[in-house]
MARBA-3410 file (N, C-alpha, C, O; in Angstrom, 1 decimal):
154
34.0,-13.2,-9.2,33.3,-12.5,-8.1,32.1,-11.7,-8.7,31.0,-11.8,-8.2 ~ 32.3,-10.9,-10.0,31.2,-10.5,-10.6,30.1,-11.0,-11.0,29.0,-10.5,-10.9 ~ 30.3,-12.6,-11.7,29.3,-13.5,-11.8,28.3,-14.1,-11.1,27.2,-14.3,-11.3 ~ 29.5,-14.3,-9.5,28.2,-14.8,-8.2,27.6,-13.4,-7.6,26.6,-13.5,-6.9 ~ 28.2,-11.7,-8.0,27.2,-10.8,-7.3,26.0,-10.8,-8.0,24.9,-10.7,-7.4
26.3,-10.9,-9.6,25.0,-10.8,-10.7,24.2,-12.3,-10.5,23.1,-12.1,-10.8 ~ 24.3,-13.2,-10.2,23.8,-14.6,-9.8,22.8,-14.3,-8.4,21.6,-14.6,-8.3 ~ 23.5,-13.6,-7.7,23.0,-13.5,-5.8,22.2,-12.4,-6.2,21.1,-12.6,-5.7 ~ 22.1,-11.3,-6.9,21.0,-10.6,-7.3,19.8,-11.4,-7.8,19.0,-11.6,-7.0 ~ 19.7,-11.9,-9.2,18.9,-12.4,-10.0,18.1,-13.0,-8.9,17.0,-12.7,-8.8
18.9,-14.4,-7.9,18.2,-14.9,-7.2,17.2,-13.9,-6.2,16.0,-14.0,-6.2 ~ 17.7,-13.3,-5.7,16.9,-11.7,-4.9,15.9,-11.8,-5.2,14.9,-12.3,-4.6 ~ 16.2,-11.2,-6.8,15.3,-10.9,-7.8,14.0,-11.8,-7.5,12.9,-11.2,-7.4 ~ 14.1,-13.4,-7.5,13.3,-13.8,-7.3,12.0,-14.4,-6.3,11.0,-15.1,-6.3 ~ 13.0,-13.5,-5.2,12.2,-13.9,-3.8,11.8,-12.4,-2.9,11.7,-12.3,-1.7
11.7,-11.3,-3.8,11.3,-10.3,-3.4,9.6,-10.1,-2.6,8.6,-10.1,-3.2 ~ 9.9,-10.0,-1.4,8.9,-10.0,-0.4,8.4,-8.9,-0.3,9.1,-8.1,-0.9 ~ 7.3,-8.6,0.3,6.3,-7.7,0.8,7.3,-6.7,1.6,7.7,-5.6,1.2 ~ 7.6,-7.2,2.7,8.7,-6.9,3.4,9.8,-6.3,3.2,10.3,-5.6,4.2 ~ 10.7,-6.5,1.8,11.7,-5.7,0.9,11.4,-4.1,0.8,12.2,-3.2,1.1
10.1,-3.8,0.5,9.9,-2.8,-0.4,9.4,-1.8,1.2,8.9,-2.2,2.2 ~ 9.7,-0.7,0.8,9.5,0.5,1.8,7.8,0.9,1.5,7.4,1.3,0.4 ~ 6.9,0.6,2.9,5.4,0.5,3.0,5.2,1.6,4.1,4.1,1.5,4.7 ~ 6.3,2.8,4.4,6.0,3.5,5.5,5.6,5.0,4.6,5.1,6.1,5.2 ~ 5.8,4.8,3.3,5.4,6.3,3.3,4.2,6.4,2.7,3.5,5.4,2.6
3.8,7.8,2.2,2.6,8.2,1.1,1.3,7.9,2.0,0.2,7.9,1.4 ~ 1.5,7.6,3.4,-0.1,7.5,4.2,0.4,8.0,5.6,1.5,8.2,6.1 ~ -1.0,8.1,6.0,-1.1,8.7,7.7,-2.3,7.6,8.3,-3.2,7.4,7.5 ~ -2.4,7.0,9.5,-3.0,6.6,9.9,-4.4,7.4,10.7,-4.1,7.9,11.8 ~ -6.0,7.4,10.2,-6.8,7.9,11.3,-7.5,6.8,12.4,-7.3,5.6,12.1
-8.1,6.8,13.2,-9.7,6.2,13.7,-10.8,6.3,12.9,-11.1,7.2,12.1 ~ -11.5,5.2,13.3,-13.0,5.3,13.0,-13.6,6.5,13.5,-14.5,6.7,12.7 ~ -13.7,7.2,14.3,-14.1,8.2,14.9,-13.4,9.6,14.4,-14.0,10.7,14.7 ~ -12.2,9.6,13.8,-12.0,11.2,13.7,-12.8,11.4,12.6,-13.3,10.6,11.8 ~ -12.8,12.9,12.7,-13.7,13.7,12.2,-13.4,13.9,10.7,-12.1,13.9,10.6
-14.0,14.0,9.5,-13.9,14.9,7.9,-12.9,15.8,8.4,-11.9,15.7,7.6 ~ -12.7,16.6,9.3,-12.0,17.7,8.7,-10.7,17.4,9.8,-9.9,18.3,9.7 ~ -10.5,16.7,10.5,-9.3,16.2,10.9,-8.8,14.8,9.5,-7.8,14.1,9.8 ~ -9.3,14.6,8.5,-9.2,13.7,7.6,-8.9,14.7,6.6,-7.9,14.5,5.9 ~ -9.3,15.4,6.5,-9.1,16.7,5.2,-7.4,17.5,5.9,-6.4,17.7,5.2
-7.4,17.7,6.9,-6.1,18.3,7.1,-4.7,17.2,6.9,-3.6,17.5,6.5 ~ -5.5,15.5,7.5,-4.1,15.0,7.6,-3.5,14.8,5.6,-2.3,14.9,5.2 ~ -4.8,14.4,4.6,-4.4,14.6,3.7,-3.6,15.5,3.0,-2.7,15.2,2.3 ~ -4.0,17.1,3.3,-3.3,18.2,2.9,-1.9,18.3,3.5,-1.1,19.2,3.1 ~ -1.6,17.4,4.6,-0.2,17.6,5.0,0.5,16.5,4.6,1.7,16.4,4.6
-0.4,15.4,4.0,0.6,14.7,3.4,1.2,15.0,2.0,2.3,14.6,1.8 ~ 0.2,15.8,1.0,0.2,16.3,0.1,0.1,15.1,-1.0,-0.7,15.2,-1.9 ~ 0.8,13.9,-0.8,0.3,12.3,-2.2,0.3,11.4,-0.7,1.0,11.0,0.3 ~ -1.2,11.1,-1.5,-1.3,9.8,-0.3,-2.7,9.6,0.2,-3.5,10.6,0.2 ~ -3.1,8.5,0.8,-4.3,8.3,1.4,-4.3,7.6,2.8,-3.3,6.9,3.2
-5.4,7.9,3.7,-5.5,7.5,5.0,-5.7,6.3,5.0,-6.5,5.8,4.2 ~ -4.9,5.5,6.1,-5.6,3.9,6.2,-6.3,4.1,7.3,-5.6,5.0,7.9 ~ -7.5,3.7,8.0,-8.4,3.5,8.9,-8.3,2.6,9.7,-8.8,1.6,9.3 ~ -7.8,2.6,10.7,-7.6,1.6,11.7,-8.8,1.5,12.7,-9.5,2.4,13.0 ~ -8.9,0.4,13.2,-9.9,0.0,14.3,-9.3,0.3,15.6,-8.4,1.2,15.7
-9.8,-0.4,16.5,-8.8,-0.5,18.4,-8.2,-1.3,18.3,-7.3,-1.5,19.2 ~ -8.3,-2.0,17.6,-6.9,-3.3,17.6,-6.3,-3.6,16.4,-6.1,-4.7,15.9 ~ -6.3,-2.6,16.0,-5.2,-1.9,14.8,-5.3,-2.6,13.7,-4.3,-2.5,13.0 ~ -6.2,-3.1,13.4,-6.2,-3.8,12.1,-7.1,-2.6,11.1,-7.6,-1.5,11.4 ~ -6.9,-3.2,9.8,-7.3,-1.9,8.7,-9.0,-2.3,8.4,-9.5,-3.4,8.1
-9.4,-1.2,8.5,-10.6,-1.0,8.1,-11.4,-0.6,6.7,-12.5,-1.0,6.2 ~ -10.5,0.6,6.2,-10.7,0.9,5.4,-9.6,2.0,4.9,-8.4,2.1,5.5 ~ -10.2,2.8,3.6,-9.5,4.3,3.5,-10.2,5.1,3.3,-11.4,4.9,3.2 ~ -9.4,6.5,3.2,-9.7,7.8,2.7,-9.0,8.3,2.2,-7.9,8.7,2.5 ~ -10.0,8.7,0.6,-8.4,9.5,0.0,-9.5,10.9,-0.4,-10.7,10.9,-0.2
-8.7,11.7,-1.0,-9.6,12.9,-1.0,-10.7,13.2,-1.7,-11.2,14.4,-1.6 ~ -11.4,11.9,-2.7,-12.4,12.0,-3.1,-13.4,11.4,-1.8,-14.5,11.9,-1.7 ~ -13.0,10.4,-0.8,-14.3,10.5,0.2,-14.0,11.8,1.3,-14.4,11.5,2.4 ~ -13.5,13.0,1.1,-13.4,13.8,1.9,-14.4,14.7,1.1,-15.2,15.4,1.6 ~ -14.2,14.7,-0.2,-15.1,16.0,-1.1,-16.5,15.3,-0.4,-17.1,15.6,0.6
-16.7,14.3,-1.3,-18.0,13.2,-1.3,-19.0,13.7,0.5,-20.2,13.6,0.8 ~ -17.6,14.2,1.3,-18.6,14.6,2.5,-19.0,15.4,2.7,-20.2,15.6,3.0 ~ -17.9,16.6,2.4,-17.8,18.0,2.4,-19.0,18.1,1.3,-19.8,19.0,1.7 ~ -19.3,17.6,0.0,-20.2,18.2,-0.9,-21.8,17.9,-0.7,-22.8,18.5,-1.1 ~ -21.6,16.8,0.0,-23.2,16.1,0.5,-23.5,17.5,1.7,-24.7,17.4,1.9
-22.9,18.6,2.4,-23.4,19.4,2.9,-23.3,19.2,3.9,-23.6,20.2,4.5 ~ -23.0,18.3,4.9,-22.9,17.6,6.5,-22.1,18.6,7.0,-21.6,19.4,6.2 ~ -22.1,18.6,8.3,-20.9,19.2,8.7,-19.6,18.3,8.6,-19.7,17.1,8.9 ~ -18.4,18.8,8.3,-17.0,17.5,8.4,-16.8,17.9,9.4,-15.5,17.8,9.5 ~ -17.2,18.3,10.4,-16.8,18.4,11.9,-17.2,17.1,12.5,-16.6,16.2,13.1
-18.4,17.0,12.3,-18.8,15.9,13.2,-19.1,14.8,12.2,-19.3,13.7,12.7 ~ -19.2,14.8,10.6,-18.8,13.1,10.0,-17.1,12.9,10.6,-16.1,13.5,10.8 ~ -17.7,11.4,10.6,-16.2,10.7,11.1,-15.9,10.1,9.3,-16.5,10.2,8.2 ~ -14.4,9.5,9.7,-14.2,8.6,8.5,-15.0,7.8,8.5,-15.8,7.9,7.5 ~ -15.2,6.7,9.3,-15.6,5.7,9.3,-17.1,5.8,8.2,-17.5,4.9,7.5
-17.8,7.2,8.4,-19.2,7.2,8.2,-19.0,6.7,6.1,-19.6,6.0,5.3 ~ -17.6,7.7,6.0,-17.5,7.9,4.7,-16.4,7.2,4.1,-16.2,7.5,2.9 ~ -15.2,6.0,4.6,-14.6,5.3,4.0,-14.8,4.5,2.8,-16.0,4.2,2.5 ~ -13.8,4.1,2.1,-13.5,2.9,1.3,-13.1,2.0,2.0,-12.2,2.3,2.8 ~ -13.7,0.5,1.8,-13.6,-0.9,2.4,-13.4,-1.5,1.3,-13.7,-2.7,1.1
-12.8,-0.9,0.4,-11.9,-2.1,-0.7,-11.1,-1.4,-0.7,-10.9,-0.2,-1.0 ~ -10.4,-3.1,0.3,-8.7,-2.8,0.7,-8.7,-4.4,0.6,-9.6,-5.1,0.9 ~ -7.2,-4.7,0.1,-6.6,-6.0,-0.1,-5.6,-6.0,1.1,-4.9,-5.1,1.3 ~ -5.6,-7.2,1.7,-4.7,-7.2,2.7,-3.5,-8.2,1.7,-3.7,-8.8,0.7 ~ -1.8,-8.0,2.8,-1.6,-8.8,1.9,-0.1,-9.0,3.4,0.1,-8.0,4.1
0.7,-10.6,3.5,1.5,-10.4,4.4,2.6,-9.9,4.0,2.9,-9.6,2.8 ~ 3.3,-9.7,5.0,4.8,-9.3,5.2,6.2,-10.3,4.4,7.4,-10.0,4.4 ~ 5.6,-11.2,3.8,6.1,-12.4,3.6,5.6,-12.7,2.4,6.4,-13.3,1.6 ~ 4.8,-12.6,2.1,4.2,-12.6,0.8,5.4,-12.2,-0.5,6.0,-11.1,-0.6 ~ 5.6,-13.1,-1.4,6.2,-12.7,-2.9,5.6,-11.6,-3.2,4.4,-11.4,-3.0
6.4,-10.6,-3.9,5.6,-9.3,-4.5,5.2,-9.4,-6.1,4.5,-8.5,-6.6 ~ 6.0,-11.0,-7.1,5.3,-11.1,-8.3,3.8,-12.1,-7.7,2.8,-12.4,-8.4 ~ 3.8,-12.3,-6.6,2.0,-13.2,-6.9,1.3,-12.1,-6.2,0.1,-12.2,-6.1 ~ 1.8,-11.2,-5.7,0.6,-10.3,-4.8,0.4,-9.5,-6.3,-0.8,-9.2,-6.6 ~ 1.3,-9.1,-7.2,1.0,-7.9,-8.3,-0.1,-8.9,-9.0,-1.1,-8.3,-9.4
-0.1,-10.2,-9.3,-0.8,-10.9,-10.1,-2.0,-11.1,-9.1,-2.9,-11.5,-9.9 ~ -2.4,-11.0,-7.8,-3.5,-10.9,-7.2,-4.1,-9.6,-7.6,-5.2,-9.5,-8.3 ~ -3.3,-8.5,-7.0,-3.9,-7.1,-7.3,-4.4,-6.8,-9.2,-5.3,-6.2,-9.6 ~ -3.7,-7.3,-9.7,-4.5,-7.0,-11.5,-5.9,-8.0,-11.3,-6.9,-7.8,-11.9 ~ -5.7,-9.1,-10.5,-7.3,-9.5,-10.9,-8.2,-9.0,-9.5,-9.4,-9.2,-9.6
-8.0,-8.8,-9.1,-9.0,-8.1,-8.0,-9.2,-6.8,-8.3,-10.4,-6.4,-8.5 ~ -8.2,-6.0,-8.5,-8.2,-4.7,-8.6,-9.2,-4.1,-7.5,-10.4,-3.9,-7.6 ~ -8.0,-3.9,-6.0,-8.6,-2.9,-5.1,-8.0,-1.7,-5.3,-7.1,-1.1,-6.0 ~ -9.3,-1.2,-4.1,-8.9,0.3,-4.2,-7.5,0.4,-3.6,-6.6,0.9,-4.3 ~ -7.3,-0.3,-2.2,-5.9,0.0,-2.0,-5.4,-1.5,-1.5,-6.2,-2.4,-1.2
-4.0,-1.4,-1.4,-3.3,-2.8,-1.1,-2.8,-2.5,0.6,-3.0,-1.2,0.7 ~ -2.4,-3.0,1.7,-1.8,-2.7,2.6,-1.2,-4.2,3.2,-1.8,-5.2,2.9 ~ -0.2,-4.2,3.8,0.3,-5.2,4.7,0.4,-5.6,5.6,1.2,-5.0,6.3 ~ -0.1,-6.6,6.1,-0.1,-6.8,7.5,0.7,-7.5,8.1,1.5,-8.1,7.4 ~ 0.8,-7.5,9.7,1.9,-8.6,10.1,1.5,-10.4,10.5,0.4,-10.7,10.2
2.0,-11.1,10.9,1.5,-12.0,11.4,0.1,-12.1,12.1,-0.4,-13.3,12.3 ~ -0.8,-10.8,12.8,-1.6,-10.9,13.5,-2.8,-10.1,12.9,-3.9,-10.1,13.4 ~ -2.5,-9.7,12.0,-3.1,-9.4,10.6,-3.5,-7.8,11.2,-4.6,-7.2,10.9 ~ -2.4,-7.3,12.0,-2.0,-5.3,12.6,-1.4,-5.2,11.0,-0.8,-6.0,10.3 ~ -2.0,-3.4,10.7,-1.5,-3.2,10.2,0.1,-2.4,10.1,0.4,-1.4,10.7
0.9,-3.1,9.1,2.2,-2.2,8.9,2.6,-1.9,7.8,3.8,-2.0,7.5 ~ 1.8,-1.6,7.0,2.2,-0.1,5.4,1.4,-0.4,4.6,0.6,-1.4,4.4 ~ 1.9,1.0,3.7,0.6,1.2,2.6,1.2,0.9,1.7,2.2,1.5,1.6 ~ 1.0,-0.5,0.5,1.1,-0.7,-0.8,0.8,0.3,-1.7,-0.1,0.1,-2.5 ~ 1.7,1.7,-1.7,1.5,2.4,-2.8,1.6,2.3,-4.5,2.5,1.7,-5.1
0.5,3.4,-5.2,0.8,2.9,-6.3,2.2,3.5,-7.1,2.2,3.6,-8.4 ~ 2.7,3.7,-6.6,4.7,3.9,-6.6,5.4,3.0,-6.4,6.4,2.8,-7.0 ~ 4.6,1.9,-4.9,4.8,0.7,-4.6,5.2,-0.6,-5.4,5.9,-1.6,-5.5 ~ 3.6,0.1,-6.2,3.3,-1.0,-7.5,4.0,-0.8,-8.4,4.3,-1.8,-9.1 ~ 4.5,0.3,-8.7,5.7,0.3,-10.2,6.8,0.4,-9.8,7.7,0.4,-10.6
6.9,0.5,-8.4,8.7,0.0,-8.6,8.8,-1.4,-8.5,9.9,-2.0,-8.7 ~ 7.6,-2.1,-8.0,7.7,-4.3,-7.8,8.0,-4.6,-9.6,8.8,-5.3,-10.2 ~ 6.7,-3.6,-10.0,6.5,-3.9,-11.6,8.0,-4.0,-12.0,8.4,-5.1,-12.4 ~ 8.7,-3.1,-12.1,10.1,-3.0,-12.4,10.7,-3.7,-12.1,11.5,-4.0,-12.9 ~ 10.9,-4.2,-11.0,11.8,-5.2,-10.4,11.7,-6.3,-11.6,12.7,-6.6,-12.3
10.1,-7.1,-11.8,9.8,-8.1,-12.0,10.1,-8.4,-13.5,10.6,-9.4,-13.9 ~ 9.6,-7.2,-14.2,10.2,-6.7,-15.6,11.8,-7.5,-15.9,12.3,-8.4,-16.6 ~ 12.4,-6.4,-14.7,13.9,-6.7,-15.3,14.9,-7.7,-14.6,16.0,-7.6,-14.2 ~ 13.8,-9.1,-14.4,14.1,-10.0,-14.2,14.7,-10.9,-14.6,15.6,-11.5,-14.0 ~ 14.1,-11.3,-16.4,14.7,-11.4,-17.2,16.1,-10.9,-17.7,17.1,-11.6,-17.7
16.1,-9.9,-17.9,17.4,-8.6,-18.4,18.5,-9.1,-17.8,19.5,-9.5,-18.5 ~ 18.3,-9.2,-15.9,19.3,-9.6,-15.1,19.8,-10.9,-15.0,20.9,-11.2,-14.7 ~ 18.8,-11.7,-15.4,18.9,-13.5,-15.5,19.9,-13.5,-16.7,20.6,-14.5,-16.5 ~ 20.2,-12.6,-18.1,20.9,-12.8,-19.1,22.1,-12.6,-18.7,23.1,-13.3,-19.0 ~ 22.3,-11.3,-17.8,23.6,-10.8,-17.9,24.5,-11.7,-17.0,25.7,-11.8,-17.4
24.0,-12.3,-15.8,24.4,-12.9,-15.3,24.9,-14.0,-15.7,26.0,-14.3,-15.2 ~ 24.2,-14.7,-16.7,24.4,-16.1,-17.6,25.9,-15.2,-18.8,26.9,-15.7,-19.3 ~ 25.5,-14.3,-18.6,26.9,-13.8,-20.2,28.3,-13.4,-19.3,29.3,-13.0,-19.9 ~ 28.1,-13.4,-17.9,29.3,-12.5,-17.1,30.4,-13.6,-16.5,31.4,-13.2,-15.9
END
């Protein structure tokens, strides 16, 4: 029984999806239209994390993380009336729900975006690929091996 639980892992191991991994935290969603300083508050209440930018039909646009919130605030505008949109990041990697998480990690090292997010079949967004996200896949994939042995010795 111990052999086929360590066997039925390893396999896991090897088909770990987009989908597996928890994509609901460490972000808040804005509009293209809210304001710098409705973007500066949702950051400070999340305290780790960045905004993903949604359109009207919910697909991602971009981000904000607190360097394009200074970047507004320090250009002197008012952040009342810049929106996100004026001042986002549009390097964002989409990636599916379904998607393996060792070929998305081997996409993201050669692209290297600013941020990763997931979408669904209709390419709406549903979570932020954090980079917490990224080292716990990393880990998984790591001790891939490790698990592949013990299983073979149990």
């Amino acid at each position: 029984m111990n052999l086929y639980a360590s066997h039925h892992y390893s396999d896991y191991m090897d088909d770990v999806k987009v989908s597996d991994l928890i994509l609901t935290d460490e972000h808040d969603v804005v509009d293209m239209e809210d304001s710098i300083s409705n973007a500066a508050s949702k950051l400070l209440s999340l305290g780790r994390g960045i905004l993903i930018v949604l359109g009207d039909d919910n697909k991602v646009k971009g981000i904000v993380t607190p360097n394009q919130v200074l970047a507004a605030v320090s250009g002197g505008g008012d952040p009342s009336s810049q929106t996100v949109g004026e001042h986002m990041d549009a390097d964002v990697m989409e990636v599916d729900q379904h998607d393996k998480v060792d070929e998305i990690i081997e996409l993201m090292n050669e692209r290297k975006p600013h941020a990763v997010v997931a979408v669904d079949s209709d390419g709406k967004f549903s979570g932020y690929f954090s980079p917490n996200d990224y080292r716990e896949a990393l880990a998984h994939i790591e001790a891939r091996p490790a698990i592949k042995r013990l299983a073979q010795h149990e």
